[in-house]
C-alpha positions as CSV (number, residue, x, y, z in Angstrom):
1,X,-1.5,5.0,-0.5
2,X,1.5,6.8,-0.4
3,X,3.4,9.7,1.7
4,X,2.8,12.1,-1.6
5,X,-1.0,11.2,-1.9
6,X,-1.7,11.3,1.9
7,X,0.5,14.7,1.4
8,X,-1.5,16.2,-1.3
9,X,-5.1,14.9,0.4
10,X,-4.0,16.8,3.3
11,X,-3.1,20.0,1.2
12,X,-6.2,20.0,-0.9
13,X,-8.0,19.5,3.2
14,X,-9.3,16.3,2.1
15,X,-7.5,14.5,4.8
16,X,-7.5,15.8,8.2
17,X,-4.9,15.2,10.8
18,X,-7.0,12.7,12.5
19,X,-6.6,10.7,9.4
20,X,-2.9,11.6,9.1
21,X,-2.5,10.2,12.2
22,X,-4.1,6.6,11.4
23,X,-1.7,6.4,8.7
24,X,1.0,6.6,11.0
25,X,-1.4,3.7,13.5
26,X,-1.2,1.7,10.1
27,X,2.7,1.9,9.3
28,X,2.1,4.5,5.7
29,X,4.0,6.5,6.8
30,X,6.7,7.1,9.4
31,X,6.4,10.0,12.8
32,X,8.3,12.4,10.5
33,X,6.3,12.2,7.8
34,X,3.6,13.0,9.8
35,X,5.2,16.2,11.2
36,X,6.3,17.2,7.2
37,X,2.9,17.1,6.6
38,X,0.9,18.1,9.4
39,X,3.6,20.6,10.9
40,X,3.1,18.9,14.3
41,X,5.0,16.7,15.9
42,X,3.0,13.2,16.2
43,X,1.8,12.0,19.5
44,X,0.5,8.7,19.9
């Protein structure tokens, strides 16, 4: 899995920001990734 698939899933709303967010838990992808994706910033 990487930041351009989790990206895309995301787009295409076959990722939620739930499951963003446990990519982040798992070490994917960084904090700001998350926020360039989600447009949030990430809290734990």
């Amino acid at each position: 899995m990487t930041f351009e698939i989790i990206k895309k899933n995301y787009e295409r709303k076959l990722w939620n920001k739930q499951m963003v967010k446990t990519a982040v838990i798992k070490g994917v992808i960084t904090d700001k990734q998350y926020k360039e994706i989600t447009g949030e910033t990430y809290e734990p």
